[in-house]
N, C-alpha and C positions, 0 to 999 in steps of 0.2 A: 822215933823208936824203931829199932829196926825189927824185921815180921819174924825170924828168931826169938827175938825176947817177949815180943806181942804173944805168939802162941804159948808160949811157956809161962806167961804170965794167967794166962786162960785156964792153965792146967794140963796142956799138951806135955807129953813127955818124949825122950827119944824110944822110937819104937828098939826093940834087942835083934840085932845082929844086922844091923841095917847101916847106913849111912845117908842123913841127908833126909829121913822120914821121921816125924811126931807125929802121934798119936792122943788119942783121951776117949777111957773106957766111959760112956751113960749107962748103969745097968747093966744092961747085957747088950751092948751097939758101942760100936766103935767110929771115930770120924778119924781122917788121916791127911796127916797134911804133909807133900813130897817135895821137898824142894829141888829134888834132880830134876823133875817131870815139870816142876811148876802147877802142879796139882791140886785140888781136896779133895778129897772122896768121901761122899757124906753117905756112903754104905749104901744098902738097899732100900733102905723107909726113906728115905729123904729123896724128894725127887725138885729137881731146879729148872722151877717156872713150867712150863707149858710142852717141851720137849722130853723131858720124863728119864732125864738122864741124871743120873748120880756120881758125875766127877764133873767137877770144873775148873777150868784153867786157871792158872793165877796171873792175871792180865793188868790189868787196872785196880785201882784202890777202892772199887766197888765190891770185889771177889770178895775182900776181909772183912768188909762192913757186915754180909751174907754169912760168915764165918759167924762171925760173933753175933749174928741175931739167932741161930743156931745154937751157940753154945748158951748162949742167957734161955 
């Protein structure tokens, strides 16, 4: 499956006026996922692992696993 259809299957949707960026509103918190950057941005409440930073590369088939322990 490719990570296009993987996110939009999650509920991501295409963020407006962008290109190449999905999105998915929790409440009131957004998560983003870039595929120009190779990106996710898991916003400010979400911090990954022990460095306390809130975007992560899209590298390895670890990064989506991460994605969707998130989203569940």
């Amino acid at each position: 499956m490719k990570h296009k259809e993987l996110i939009q299957l999650l509920g991501f949707k295409p963020k407006e006026n962008t290109s190449g960026i999905f999105q998915k509103k929790y409440k009131n918190y957004f998560v983003e996922v870039d595929f120009i950057k190779n990106q996710i941005n898991f916003g400010k409440k979400i911090l990954i692992g022990d460095s306390k930073k809130t975007i992560q590369n899209i590298v390895k088939p670890d990064d989506w696993v991460v994605l969707e322990c998130v989203n569940r």
